[in-house]
Each structure stands twice: as structure tokens, then as C-alpha cells.
N, C-alpha and C positions, 0 to 999 in steps of 0.2 A: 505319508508314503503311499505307493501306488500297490493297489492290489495285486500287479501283477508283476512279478519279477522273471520270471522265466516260461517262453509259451511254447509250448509244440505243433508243428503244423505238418500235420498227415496227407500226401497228395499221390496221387497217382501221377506218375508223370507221363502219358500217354494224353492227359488232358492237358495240355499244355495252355490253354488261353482260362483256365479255370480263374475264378475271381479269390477266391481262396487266401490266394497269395498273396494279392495287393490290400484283402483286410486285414489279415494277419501282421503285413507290412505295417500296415496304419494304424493300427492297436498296440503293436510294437513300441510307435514311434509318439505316440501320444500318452502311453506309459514307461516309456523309459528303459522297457524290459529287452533279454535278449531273446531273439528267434531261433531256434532250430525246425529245421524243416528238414522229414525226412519222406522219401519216394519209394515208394514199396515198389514193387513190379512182381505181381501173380509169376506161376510158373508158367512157359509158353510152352502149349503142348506141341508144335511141331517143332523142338530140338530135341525129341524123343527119337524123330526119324533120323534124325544124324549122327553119324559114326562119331564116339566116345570124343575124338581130337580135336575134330571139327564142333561139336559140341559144345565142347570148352570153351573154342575159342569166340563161337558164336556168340555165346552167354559174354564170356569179357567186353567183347565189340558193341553188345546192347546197352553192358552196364553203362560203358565208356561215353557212350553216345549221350547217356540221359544226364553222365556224370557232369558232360561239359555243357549242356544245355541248362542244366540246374547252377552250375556257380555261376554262369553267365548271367542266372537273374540274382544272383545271392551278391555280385559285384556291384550291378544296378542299387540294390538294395541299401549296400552300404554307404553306397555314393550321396544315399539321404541321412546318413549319419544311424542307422540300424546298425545294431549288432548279430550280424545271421550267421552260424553254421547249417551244414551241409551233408547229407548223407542219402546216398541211392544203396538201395540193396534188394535182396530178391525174398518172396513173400513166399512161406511155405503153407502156411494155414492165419490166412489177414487179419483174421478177428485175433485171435492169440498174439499173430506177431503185432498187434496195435495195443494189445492190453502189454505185451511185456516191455515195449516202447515207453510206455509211460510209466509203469513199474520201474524202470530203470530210471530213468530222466527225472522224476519229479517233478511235474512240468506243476504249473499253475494252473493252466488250463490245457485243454486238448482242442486245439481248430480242427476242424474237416468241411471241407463241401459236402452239401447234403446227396445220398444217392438217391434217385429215386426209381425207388423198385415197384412195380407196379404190383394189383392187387392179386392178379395171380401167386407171382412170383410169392407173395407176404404169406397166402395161403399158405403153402408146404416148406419154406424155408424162414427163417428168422434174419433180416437183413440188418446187415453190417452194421446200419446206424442204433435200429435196436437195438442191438447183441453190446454195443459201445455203452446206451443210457443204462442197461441195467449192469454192466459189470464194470465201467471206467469208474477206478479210484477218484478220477476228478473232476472237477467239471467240465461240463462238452458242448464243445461251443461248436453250432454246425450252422454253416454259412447256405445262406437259401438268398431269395432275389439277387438282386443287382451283384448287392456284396463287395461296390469297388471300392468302397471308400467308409473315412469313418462313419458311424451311426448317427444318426439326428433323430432317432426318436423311439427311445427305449419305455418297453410296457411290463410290469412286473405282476405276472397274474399269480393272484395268492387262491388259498382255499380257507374261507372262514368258517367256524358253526357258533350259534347259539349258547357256547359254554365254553371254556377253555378245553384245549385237546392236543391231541402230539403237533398238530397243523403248526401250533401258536411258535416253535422253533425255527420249522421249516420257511416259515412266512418272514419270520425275522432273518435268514441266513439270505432266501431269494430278494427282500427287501433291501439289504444292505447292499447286496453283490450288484443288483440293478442299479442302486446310486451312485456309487465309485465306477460303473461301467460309464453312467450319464455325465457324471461330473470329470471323469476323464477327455471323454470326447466332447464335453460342452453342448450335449443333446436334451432334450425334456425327457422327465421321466412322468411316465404313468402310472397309478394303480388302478387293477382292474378286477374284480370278481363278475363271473359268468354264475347267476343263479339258477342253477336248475332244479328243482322241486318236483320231485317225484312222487309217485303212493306208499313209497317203501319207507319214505319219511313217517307217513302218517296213518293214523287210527282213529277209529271211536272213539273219543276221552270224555266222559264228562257231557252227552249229549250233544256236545260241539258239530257243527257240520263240518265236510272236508275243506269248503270253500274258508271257514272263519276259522280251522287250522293251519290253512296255506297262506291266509292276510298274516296269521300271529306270529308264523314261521319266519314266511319273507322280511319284515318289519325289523325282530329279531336280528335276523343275519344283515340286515342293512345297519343295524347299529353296529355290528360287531366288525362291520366292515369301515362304517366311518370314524369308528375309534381307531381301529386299525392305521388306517391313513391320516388321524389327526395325531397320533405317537409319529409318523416321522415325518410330521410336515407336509404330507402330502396337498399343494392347491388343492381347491374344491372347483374347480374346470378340470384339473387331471384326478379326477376319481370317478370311476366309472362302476356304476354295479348294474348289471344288465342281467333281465331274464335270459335262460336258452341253457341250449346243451354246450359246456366249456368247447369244444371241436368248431363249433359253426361260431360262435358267439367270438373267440379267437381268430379265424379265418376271417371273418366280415369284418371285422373291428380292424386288423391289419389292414386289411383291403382298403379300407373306406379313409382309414388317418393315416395310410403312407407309413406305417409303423417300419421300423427297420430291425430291430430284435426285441424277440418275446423272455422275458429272463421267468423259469417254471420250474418246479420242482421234478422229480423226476419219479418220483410215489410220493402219492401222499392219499391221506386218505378224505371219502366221502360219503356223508351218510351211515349207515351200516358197515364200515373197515373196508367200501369199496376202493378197490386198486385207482388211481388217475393218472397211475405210469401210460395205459393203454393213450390216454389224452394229449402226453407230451409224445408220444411217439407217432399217433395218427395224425398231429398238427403240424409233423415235417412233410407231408405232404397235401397240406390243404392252405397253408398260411404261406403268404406271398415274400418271406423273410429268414432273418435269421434266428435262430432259437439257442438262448444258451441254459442247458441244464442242469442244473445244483443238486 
């Protein structure tokens, strides 16, 4: 049975040529599942300027507009043999109206295009896609690159340590979900640990120097990593354990193998109970792709 039986697709429809649409279509279509796709539309502050009637009726006339331009692709849609419904409505507060969206629906997963809000904007406000990984009930699947079409090359970055730990769940829930994504779409799947090895790892032990504590470490985490991927088969051409900070080490790794979705946890932890939520969310704007987070 396919992972996914029912998807939600979040769009603004002001972006009309977003790619969003025709993944979601293709994910759809190659899981069997039905689409709802709904279109939020922010409040527009110049219908404040217009008298109560006219207001009204402005607002009807915009919904109307986006109404028939949305079934018009939701007809297209079907004509591939998709099951899509349809809903335009008006956005009071988007973050909430996105979480009670999916509170309601139950979806399997959440599609959205990624926004990209610059660094400013991150500073003083907490943007949309954040505000989705840390509080969507499900998983969130946010569409980055191309995005037209089905995936051809799924990477599933875990987090390992040296011992068993809360990770050892998480890795199995992102593992599984990566494989039924791959095996849906008939794409390679990857595994990949980014090592980074910090001083907050390490101490004095025993006379040891820091250099023959970071060999014993690394070592370590590469067994726990290649067990990791010998439990589900992972080829030894698709396992990757690379030094570096998980942010760059994910961006360049995308970059360089044409990756199409990164499947990540959405906290987990590192080291010292370090947070790596900050990881899946800095890497929708550094990785050339999609990101789906569990």
C-alpha cells in the first residue's frame, strides 16, 4: 500500500506558474492518493479603502476569479486521471489558517513551495515555512528547485552517535519514509550522514590527545553509520558519511548529484541535546531542492 493516501497542497494563488502544483500532481499520480489543493489569499489592504458594498463585492469578484482559474487547473489535473478537489479562501492569520488546514483534513502530508525569505526578514520575524516545521502535525513536504516533475533522486540524512540515543527512531521513521517516497517514484535513494565534530564532543580522557579523540570518535560514528545503512540495504555507492557542518555538507552534496529531495528530521538531536531543527530549516534556503520533513 502506498504511503500516501490523501495530500494537501498549500498555494498561494497569486503565483500562478508555481511548480508546486505539477509535483504535487505527480506524487499524486504515482501514489494513487487524492489531492486537495487549497489557495489562501492574505487580506488585501486596499479594500479597507472601499465602501462596506463595494467591498463586498470586490472581495467576491477576487475570490471568483482565482476560483475559476484554480478548477481550471484542478480539470487539467483530472484529465491525468488525479483525484483533486478545490478550495480558494481568504487568509486571516496564514500560519494558523495552515495548521488548522491540516488539523482538519488529515492530510498525509503538507506540499508547499518553499518561500524564500531573506535574512533580514528571518532576523525579526519567524517565516512561514519555520513556523509549518516546528508546529505541522505532519509531515512537510516543501518543494524547492525545478519541482516539475516526479523525483529521481532521493537523499535521506540521518543523525548517528557512537551509542544508541533518541536519533536511533527518528532515523528509522526518515529512513522508511525516504524509501516508499523512492520506491514510489522509482528514484535512487541515498543515505547520508554530514560529520561534524566539534570540541564540545571532546576532553582530556585519559591522557589522550584531542587529535586521537576525533580519529576514535569519527571511526565510531562511521560504524554506527554503516550499520545503520547495512539494516536497510542501503548500496555501499549510495552511503555517504562526509565531514563538515550538516548545512554546507547538504547544500553541496545536492548541488553536485542533482539531488531532488532531501527527506530530514525536523529536531533531532546533536552531540550535547544540540537542537538540528535550526539545520532542516536553514537548508530550505541553501539546498538546490526539495526538503520533506518528518
Amino acid at each position: 500500500m502506498s504511503q500516501y493516501q490523501r495530500l494537501l497542497l498549500i498555494i498561494n494563488p497569486a503565483l500562478r506558474h508555481s511548480p508546486a502544483v505539477n509535483h504535487a500532481a505527480a506524487l499524486a499520480k504515482a501514489s494513487g492518493a487524492s489531492l486537495h489543493i487549497t489557495a489562501l489569499i492574505p487580506s488585501l489592504k486596499w479594500l479597507s479603502l472601499l465602501e462596506a458594498g463595494d467591498r463586498t463585492l470586490a472581495r467576491e469578484q477576487y475570490l471568483q476569479e482565482h476560483r475559476g482559474w484554480l478548477e481550471a487547473q484542478a480539470q487539467n489535473l483530472r484529465g491525468r486521471g488525479i483525484e483533486v478537489t478545490t478550495q480558494v479562501t481568504w487568509a486571516q492569520d496564514m500560519k494558523q489558517d495552515i495548521i488548522d488546514h491540516v488539523t482538519d483534513m488529515q492530510p498525509d502530508v503538507l506540499i508547499k513551495e518553499i518561500d524564500h525569505a531573506s535574512v533580514l526578514k528571518r532576523a525579526f520575524f519567524t517565516p512561514l515555512d519555520w513556523h509549518l516545521l516546528r508546529h505541522c502535525p505532519v509531515p512537510v513536504y516543501l518543494v524547492g528547485g525545478s519541482g516539475l516533475g516526479l523525483p529521481r533522486k532521493v537523499v535521506a540524512a540521518v543523525e548517528v552517535s557512537e551509542v544508541e540515543s533518541a536519533d536511533d527512531e527518528l532515523n528509522d521513521r526518515i529512513i522508511k519514509q525516504a524509501c516508499r517516497l523512492a520506491m514510489q517514484c522509482n528514484a535512487e535513494l541515498h543515505l547520508l550522514f554530514a560529520c561534524d565534530i566539534s570540541a564540545v564532543f571532546l576532553a582530556d580522557m585519559d591522557g589522550l590527545t584531542l587529535a586521537d579523540l576525533t580519529k576514535a570518535l569519527r571511526k565510531d560514528l562511521e560504524k554506527s553509520f554503516l550499520r545503520l545503512a547495512g539494516q536497510f540495504g542501503v548500496p555501499a555507492d549510495r552511503r555517504h558519511f562526509i565531514d563538515g557542518h550538516p548545512v554546507k555538507v547538504l547544500s553541496e552534496f545536492a548541488d553536485e548529484h542533482n539531488v531532488d529531495v532531501i527527506v530530514m528530521g525536523r529536531v533531532q538531536s546533536h552531540g550535547l541535546d544540540k537542537l538540528l531543527g535550526s539545520t532542516t530549516e536553514h537548508i530550505l534556503y541553501q539546498a538546490p531542492c526539495s526538503v520533506l520533513a518528518i
